[in-house]
PAKEBA-769034 format. One record per residue (C-alpha): x, y, z; residue in one letter; chain; residue number from 1. Coordinates in Angstrom, 1 decimal, decimal comma. Layout:
<sites>
SITE; X; Y; Z; A; A; NUM
...
</sites>
This chain:
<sites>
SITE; 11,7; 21,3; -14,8; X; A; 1
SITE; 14,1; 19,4; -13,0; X; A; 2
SITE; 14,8; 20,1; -9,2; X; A; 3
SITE; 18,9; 18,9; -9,0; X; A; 4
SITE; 20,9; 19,1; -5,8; X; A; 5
SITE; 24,4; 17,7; -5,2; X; A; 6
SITE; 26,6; 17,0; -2,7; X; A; 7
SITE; 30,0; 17,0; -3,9; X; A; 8
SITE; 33,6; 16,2; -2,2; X; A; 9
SITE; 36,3; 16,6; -4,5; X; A; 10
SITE; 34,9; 15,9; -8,1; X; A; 11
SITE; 35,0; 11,8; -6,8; X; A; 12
SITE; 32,1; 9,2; -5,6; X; A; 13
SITE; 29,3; 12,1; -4,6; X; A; 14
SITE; 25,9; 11,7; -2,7; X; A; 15
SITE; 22,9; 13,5; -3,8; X; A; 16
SITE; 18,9; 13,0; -4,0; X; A; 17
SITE; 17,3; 13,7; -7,0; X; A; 18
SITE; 13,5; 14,7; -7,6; X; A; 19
SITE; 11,3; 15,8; -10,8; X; A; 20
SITE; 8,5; 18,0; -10,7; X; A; 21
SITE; 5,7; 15,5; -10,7; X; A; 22
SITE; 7,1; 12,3; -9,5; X; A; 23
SITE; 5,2; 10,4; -6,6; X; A; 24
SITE; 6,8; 10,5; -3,6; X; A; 25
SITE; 7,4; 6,8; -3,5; X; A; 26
SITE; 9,8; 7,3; -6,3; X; A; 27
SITE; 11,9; 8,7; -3,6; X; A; 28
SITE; 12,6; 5,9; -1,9; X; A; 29
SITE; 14,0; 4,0; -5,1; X; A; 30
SITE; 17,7; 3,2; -3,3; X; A; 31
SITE; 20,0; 2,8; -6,9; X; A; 32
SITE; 22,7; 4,0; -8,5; X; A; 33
SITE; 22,6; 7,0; -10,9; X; A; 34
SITE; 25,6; 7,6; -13,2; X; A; 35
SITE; 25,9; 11,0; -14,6; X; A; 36
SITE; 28,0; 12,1; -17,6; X; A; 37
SITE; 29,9; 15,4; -17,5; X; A; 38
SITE; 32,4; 16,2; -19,7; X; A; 39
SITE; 35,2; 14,0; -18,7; X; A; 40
SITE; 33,6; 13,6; -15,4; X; A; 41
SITE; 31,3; 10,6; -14,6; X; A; 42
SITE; 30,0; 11,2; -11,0; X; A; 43
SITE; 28,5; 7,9; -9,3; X; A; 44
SITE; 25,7; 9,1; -7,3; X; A; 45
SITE; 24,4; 6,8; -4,3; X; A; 46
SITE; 23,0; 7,2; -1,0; X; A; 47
SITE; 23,1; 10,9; 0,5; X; A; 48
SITE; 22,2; 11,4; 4,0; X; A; 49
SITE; 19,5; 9,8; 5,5; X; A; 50
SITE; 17,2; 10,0; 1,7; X; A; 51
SITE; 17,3; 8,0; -1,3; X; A; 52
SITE; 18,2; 8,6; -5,2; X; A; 53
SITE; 16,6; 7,7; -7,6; X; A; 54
SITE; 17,5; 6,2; -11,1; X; A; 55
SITE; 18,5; 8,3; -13,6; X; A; 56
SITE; 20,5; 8,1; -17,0; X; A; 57
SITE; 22,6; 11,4; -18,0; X; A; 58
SITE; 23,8; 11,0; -21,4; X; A; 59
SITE; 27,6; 12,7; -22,0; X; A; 60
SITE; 26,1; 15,1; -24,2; X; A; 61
SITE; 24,6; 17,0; -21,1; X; A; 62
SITE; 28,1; 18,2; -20,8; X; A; 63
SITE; 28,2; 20,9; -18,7; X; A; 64
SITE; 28,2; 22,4; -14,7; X; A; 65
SITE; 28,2; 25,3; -12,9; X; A; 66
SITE; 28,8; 26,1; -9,2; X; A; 67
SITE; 26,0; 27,9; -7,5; X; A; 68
SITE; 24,8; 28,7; -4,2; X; A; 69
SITE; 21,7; 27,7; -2,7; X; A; 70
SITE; 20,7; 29,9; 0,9; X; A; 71
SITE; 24,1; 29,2; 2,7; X; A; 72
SITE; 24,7; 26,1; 0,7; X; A; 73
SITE; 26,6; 25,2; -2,1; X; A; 74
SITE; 26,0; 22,9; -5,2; X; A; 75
SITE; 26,8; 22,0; -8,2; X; A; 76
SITE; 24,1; 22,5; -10,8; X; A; 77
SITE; 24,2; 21,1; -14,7; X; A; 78
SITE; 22,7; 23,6; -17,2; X; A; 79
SITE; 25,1; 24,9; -20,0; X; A; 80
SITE; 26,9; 23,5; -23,3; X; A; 81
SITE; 30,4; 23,5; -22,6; X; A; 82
SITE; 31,9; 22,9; -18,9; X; A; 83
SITE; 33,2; 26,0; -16,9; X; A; 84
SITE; 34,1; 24,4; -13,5; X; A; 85
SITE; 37,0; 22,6; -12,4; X; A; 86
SITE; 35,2; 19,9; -10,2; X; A; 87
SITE; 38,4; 19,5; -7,9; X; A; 88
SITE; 37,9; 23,1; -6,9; X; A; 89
SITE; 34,3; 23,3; -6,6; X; A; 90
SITE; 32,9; 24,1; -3,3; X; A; 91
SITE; 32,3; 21,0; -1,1; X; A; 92
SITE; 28,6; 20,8; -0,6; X; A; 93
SITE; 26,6; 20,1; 2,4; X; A; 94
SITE; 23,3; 18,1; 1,9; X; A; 95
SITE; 20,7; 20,3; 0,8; X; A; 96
SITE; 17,1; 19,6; 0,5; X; A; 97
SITE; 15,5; 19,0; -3,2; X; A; 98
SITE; 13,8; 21,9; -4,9; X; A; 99
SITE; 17,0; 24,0; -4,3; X; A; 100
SITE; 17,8; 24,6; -7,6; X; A; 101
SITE; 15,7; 24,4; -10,7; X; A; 102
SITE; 17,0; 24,3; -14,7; X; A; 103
SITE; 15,1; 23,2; -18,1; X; A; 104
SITE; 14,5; 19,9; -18,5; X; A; 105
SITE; 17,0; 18,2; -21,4; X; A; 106
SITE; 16,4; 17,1; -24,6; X; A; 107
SITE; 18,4; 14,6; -24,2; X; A; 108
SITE; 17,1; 12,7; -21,6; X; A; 109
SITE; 15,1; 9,5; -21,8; X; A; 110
SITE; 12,4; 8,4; -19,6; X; A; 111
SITE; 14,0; 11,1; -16,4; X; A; 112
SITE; 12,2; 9,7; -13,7; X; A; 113
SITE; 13,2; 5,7; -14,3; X; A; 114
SITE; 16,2; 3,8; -14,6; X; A; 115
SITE; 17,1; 2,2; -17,3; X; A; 116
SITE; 15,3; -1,2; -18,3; X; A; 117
SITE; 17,7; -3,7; -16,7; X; A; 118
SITE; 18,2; -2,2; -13,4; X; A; 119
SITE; 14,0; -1,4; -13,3; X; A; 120
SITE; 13,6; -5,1; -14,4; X; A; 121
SITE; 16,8; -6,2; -11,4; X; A; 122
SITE; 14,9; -4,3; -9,3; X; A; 123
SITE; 11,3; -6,4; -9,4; X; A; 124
SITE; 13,4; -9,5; -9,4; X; A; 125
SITE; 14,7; -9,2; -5,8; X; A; 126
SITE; 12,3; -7,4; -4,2; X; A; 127
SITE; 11,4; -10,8; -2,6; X; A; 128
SITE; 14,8; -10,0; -0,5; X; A; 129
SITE; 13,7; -7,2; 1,3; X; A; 130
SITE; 10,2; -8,4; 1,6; X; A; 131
SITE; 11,4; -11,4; 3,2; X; A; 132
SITE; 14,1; -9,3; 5,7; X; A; 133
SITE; 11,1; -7,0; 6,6; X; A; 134
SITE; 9,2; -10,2; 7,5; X; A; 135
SITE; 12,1; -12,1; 9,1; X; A; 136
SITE; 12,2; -9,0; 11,5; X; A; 137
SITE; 8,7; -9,0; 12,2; X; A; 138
SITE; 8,4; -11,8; 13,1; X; A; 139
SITE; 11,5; -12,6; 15,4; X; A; 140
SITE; 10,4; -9,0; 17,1; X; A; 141
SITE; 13,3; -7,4; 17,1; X; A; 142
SITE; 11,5; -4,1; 17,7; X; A; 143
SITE; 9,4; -5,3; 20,5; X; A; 144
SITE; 13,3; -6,4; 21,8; X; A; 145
SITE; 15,1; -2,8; 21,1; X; A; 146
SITE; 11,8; -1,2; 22,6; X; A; 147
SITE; 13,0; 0,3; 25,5; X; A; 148
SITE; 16,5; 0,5; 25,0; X; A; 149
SITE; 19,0; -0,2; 22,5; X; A; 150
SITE; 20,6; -3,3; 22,3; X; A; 151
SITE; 23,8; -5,2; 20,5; X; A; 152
SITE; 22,9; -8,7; 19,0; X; A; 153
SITE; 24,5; -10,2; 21,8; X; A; 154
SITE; 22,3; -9,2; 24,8; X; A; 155
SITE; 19,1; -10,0; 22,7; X; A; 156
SITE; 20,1; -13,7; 20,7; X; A; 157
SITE; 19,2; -15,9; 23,3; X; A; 158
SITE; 15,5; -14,1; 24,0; X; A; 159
SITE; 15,3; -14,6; 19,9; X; A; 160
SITE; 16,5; -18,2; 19,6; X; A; 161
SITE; 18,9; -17,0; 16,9; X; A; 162
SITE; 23,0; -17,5; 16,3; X; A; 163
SITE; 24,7; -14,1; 17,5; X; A; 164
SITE; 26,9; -13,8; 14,9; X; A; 165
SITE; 23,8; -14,6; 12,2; X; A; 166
SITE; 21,7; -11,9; 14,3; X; A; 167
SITE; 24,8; -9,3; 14,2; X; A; 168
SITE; 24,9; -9,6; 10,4; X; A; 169
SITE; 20,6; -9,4; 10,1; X; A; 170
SITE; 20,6; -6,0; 12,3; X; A; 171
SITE; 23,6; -5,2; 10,6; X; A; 172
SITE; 21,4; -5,3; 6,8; X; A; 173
SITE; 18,5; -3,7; 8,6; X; A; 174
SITE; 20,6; -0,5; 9,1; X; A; 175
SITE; 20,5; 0,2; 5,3; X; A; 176
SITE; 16,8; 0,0; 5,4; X; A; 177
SITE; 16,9; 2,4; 7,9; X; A; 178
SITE; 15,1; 0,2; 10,0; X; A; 179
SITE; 17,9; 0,0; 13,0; X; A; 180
SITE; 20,4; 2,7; 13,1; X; A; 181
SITE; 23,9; 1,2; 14,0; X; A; 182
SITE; 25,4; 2,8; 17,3; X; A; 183
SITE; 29,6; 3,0; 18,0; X; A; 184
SITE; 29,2; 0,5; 20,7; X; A; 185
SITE; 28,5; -2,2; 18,2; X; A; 186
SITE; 24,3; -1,6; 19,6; X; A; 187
SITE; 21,3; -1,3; 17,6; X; A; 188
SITE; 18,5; 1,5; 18,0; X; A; 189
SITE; 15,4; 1,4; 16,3; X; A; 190
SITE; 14,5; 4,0; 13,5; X; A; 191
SITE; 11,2; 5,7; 13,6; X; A; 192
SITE; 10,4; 3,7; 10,3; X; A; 193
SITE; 11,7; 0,6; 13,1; X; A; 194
SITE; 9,5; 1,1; 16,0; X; A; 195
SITE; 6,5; 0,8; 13,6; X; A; 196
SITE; 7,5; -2,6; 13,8; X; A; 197
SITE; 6,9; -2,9; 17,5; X; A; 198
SITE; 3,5; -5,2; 18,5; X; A; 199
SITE; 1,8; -2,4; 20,1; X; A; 200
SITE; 2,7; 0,4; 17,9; X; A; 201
SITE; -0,8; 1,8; 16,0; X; A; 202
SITE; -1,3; 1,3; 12,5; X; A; 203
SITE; -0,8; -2,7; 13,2; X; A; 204
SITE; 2,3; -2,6; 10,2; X; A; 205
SITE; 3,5; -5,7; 11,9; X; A; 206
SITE; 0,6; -7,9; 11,5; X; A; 207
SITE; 0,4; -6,3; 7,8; X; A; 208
SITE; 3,5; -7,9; 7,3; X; A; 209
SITE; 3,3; -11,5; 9,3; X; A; 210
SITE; 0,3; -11,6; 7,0; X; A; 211
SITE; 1,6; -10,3; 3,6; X; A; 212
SITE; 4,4; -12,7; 4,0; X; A; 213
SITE; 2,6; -15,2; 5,9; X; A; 214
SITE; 0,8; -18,9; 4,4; X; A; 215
SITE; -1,4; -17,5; 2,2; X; A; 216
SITE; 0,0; -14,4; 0,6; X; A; 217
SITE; 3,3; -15,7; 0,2; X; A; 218
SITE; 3,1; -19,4; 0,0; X; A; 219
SITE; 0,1; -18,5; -3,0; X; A; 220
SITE; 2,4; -16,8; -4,8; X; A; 221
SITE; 4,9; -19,0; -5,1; X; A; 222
SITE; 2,1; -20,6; -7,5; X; A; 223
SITE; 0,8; -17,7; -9,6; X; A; 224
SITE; 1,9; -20,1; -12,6; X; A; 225
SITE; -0,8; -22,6; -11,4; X; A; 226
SITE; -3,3; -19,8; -10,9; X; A; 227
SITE; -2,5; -18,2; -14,3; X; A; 228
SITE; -2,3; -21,6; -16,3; X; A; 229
SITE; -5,5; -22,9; -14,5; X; A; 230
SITE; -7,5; -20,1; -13,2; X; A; 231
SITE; -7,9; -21,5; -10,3; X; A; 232
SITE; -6,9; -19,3; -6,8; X; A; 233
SITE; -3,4; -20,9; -6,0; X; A; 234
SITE; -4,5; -21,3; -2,0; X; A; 235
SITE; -6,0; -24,2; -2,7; X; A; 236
SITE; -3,2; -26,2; -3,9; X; A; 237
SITE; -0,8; -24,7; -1,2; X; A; 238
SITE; -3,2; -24,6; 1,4; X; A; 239
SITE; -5,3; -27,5; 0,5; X; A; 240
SITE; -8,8; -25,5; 1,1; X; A; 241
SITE; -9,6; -22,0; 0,0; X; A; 242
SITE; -8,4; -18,4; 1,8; X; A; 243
SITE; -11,5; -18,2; 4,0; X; A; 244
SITE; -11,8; -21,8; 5,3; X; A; 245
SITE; -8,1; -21,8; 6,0; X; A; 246
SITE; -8,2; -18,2; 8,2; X; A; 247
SITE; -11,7; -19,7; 10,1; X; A; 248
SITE; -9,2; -23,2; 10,8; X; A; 249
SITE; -6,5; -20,3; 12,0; X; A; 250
SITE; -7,6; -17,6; 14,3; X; A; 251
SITE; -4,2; -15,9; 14,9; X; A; 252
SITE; -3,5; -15,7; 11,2; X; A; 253
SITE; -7,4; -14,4; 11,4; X; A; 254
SITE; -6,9; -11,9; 13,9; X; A; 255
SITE; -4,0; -10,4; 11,8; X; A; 256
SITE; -5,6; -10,2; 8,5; X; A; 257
SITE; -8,6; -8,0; 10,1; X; A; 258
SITE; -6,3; -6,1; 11,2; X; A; 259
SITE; -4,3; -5,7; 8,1; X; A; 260
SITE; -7,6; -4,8; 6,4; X; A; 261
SITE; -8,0; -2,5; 9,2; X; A; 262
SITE; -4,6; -0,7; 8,5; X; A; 263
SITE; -5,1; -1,2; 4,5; X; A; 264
SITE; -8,9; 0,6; 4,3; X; A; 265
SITE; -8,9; 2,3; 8,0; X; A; 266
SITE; -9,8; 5,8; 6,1; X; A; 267
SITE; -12,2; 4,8; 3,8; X; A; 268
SITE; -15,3; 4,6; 6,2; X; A; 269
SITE; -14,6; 8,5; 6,9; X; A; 270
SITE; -14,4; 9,2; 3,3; X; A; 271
SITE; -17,5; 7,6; 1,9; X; A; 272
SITE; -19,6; 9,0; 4,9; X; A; 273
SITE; -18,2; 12,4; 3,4; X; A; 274
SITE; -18,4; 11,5; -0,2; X; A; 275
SITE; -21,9; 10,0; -0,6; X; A; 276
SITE; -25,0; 11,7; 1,3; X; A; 277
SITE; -27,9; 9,4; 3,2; X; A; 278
SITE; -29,3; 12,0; 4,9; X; A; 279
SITE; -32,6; 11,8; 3,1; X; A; 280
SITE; -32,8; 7,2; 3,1; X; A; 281
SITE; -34,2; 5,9; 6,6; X; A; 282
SITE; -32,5; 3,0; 6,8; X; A; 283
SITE; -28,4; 1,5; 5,1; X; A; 284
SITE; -27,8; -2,2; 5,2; X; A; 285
SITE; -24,0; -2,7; 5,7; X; A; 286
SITE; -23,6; -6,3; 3,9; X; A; 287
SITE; -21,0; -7,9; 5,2; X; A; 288
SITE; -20,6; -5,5; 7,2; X; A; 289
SITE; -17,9; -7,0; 10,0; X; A; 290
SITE; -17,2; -5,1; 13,1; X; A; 291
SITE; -19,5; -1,7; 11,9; X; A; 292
SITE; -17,0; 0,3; 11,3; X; A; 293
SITE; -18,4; 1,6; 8,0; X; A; 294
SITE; -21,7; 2,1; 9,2; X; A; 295
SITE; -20,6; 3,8; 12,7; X; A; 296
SITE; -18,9; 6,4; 10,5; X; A; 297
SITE; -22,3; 6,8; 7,9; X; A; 298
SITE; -24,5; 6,9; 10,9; X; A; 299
SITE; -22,0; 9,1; 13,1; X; A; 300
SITE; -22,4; 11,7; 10,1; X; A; 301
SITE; -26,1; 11,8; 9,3; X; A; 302
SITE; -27,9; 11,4; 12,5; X; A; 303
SITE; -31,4; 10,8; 11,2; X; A; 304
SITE; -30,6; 7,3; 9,7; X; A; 305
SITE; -31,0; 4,1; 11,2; X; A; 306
SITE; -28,5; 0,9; 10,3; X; A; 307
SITE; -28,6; -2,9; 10,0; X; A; 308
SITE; -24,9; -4,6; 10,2; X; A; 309
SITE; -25,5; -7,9; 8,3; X; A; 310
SITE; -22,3; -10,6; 8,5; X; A; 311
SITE; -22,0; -14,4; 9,8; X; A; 312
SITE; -21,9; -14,5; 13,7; X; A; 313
SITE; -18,1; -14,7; 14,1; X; A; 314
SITE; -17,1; -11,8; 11,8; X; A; 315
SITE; -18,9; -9,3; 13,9; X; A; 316
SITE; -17,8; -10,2; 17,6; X; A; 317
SITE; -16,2; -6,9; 18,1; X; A; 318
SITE; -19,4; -4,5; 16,6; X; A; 319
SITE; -21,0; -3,9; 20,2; X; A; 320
SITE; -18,3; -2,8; 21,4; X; A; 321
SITE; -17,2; -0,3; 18,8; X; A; 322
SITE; -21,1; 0,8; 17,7; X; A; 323
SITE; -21,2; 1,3; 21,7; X; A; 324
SITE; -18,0; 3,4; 22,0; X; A; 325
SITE; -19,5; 5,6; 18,6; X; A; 326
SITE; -22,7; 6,2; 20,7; X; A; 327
SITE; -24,9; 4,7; 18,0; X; A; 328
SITE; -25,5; 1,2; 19,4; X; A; 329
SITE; -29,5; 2,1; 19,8; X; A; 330
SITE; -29,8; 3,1; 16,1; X; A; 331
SITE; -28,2; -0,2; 14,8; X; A; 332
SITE; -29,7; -3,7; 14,3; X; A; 333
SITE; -27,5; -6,4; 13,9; X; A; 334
SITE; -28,5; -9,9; 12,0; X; A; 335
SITE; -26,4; -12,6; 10,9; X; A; 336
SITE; -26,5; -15,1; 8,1; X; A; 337
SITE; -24,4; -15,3; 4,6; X; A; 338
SITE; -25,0; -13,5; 1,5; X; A; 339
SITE; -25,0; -15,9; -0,5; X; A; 340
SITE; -28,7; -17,0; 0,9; X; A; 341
SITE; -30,2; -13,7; 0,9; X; A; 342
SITE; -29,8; -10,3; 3,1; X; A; 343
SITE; -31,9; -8,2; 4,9; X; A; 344
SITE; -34,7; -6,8; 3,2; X; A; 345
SITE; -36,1; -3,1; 2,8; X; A; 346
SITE; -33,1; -1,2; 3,4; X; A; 347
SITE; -32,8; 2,3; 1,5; X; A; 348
SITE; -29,1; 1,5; 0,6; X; A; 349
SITE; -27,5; -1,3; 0,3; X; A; 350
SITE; -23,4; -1,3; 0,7; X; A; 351
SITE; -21,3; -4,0; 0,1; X; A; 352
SITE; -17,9; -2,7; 1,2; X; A; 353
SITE; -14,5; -5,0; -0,8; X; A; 354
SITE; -17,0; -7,6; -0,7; X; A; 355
SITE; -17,6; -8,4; -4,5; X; A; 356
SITE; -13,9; -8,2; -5,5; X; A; 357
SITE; -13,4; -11,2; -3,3; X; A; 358
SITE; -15,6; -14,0; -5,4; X; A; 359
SITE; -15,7; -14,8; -9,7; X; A; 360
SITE; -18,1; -13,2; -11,5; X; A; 361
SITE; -20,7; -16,0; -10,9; X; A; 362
SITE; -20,2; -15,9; -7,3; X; A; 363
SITE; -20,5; -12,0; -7,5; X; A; 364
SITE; -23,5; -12,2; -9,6; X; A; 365
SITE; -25,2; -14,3; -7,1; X; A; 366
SITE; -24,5; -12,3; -4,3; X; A; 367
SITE; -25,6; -9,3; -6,1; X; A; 368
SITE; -29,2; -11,4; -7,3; X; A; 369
SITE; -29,8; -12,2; -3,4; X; A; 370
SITE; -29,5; -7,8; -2,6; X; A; 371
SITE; -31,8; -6,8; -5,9; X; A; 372
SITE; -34,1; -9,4; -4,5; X; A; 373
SITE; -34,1; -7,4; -1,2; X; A; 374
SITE; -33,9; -4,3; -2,3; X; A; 375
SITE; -37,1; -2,0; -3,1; X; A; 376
SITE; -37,9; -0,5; -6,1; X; A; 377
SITE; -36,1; 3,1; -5,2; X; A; 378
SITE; -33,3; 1,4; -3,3; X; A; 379
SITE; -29,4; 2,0; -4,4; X; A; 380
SITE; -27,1; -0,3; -3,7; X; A; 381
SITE; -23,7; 0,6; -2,9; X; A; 382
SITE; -20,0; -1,4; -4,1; X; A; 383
SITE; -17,1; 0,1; -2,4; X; A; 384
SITE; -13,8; -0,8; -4,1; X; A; 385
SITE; -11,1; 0,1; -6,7; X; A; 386
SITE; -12,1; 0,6; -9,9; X; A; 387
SITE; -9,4; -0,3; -12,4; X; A; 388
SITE; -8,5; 2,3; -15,6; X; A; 389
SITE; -10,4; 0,9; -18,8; X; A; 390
SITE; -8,4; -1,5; -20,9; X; A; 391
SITE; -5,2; 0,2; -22,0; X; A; 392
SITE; -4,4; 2,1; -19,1; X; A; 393
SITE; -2,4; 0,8; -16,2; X; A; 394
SITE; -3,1; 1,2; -12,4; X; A; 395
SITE; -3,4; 0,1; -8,8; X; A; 396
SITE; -0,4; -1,9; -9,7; X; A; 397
SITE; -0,5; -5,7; -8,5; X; A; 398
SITE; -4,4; -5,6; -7,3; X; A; 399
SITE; -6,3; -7,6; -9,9; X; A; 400
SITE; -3,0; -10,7; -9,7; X; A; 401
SITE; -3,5; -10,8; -6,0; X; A; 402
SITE; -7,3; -11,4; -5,4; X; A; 403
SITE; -7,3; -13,8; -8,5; X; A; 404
SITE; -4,2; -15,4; -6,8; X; A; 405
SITE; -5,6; -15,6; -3,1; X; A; 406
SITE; -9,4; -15,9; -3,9; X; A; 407
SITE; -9,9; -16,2; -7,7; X; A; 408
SITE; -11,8; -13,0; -6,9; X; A; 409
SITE; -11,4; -9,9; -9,4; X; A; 410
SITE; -10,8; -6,0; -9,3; X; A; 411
SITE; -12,5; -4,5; -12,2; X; A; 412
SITE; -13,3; -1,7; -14,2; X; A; 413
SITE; -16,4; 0,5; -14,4; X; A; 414
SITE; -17,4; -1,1; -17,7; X; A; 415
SITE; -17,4; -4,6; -16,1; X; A; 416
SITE; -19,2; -3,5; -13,2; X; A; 417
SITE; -21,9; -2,3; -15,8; X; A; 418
SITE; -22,2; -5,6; -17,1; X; A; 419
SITE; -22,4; -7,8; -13,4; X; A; 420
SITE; -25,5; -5,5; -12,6; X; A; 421
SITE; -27,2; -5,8; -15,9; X; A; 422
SITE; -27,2; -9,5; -15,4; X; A; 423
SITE; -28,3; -9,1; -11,3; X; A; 424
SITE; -31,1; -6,6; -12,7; X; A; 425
SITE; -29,4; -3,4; -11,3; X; A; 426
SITE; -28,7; -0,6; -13,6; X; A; 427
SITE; -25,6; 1,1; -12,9; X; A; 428
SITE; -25,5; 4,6; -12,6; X; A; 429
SITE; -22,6; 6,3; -11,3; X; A; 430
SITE; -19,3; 6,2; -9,9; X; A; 431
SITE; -18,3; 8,8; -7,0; X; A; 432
SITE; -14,7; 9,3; -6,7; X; A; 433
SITE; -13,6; 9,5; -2,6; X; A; 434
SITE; -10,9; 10,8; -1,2; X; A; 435
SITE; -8,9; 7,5; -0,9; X; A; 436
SITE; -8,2; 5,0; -3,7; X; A; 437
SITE; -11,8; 3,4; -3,2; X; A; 438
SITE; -14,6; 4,7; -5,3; X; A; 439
SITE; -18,4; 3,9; -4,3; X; A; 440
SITE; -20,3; 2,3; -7,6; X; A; 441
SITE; -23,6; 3,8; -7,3; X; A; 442
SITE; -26,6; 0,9; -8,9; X; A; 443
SITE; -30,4; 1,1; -9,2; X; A; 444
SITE; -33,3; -1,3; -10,0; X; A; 445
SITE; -33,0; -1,8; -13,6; X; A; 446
</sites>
């Protein structure tokens, strides 16, 4: 079933949104051009409102319209063989919301909920523009500027070190990104999707993107070639040393990657507390643990258990603080040292949290020999991560490219998982879906 709404003025250029049953939202946001055939009419649909369209091809032989009325609104719906509305006439349409109007799906229609394979192929190839305006405007701060009031590009250019006129045109192209609104006194006031942007706005989005578009995500990519002819992790020729020994040389850049982690995984420690149940072990090793915030949330939810947070000194500087504020400081033992010389032994479970989809295989494999070595004979350890769709079946998009890219690390599939423990002496035995896009990969001894 297709959920159609129009807004139309006059039977010329008309706005609508468009939606199918089943699409993900983030198709909605898709910001193209959808041409419809009807009859002799061909209706260019863009931008409606403050929303989005998204791509879609009518072929002429969906030939037909029909004016109906939706609460207090009117539309223009397409559902019959032969057209029965004079367009000019029509009703003129104020924006209604999708899922106003419902009628059978076409035969006729290819692929409903993408564009056509030119303008889906256009659309990968400059989506480095917008990534780089999003980051241009994080990191000039134009939201920290437009904070408190709005402002034209004028009263903030010299704060910025920028060109006015340069700056005018920059706000001007954030305005159809609805990350500035534009004001009639030629001002700029920050969108909610905008003030995200701010420096102290929660979530930290803007050290996700100084970071995303920063040294090493961007500057690596500009050498996937190398990475896919060599299979080598591009930092090191960009950066000259690998990801980790560049972030320990640059603490900023540091301090915003945590905190993009933070923001990209920040539900996960709730959900595997809720997914997985310890209540019966005595005691979970958090390998590589950081600042505790998976273990605060376990040990927050099963009260009986007793932790040990397990990372090199500097990675987990902020864990008093936060196993303090949790009120489970006195149930938590922290040691330091690198897993790739051995971790603490005799825990009940083990979990490595986006730890072993950082390193190769043979680097995974040995950190996963130095926990089985640990580990007693009834222990589990615990991966959480993604788990990629078996050979044949897409998913989680660019995931795999970018850790081989940044770290020559690997997501992988259930399968491949299987076969790393086999080779460590763990046994894999299950796979416990969560209620985020991380699933926790449940091995025993072998």
């Amino acid at each position: 079933m297709f959920d159609i709404v129009r807004q139309i003025d006059g039977g010329h250029a008309a706005a609508a949104e468009f939606a199918l049953d089943g699409v993900a939202a983030s198709e909605r946001h898709r910001k193209t051009l959808m041409q419809i055939g009807v009859g002799e009419f061909a209706l260019e649909l863009t931008r409606a409102s403050a929303n989005y369209c998204v791509v879609h091809d009518f072929f002429r032989s969906m030939a037909t319209s029909r004016a109906c009325r939706v609460g207090q609104r009117s539309c223009v719906v397409l559902d019959a063989p032969s057209p029965d509305v004079d367009f000019e006439s029509a009703p003129r349409c104020t924006f209604a919301t999708v899922n106003a109007c419902s009628l059978p799906e076409p035969k006729t229609m290819t692929t409903p909920n993408q564009p056509p394979p030119v303008a889906r192929l256009a659309q990968m190839a400059t989506g480095h523009f917008l990534a780089r305006i999003v980051y241009v405007a994080a990191k000039l701060g134009i939201a920290d500027q437009l904070a408190g009031a709005p402002k034209s590009a004028a009263e903030i250019s010299s704060a910025l070190g920028c060109d006015t006129k340069s700056l005018h045109r920059f706000m001007r192209t954030l305005t159809n990104f609805d990350i500035l609104a534009p004001l009639s006194d030629g001002k700029f006031a920050l969108t909610p999707l905008g003030d995200a942007l701010r420096t102290d706005a929660p979530g930290f989005a803007r050290s996700s993107i100084l970071t995303m578009g920063g040294p090493i995500f961007w500057n690596a990519f500009s050498e996937l070639q190398y990475t896919i002819e060599t299979g080598k992790p591009a930092t090191e020729k960009v950066l000259g040393m690998g990801a980790w020994d560049y972030l320990g040389q640059h603490p900023n850049d540091a301090r915003r990657f945590s905190e993009t982690m933070l923001n990209a995984h920040g539900a996960e420690p709730a959900a595997v507390a809720e997914a997985y149940d310890v209540s019966s072990v005595g005691v979970v090793v958090d390998v590589g643990g950081a600042s505790g915030k998976m273990l605060a949330s376990i040990l927050s939810k099963y009260a009986g258990v007793r932790g040990v947070l397990f990372d090199l000194p500097q990675a987990t500087t902020e864990a008093p603080a936060l196993l303090k504020d949790r009120g489970i400081a006195e149930r938590v033992t922290t040691e330091h040292g690198s897993f790739f010389y051995g971790v603490p032994v005799g825990g009940d479970v083990y979990i490595l949290s986006h730890i072993i989809h950082d390193w190769s295989d043979e680097q995974s494999l040995a950190i996963l020999k130095r926990c089985r070595a640990s580990m007693k004979s009834e222990s589990r350890l615990l991966l959480i991560e993604l788990v990629l769709n078996e050979e044949g079946v897409s998913g989680f998009g660019s995931a795999d490219v970018v850790m081989m890219t940044l770290l020559g690390g690997a997501e992988r599939t259930t399968n491949e998982y299987a076969e790393l423990f086999s080779r460590a002496g763990l046994r894999l035995s299950r796979v416990v879906k969560t209620t985020t896009s991380a699933s926790i990969i449940e091995a025993v001894c072998a």
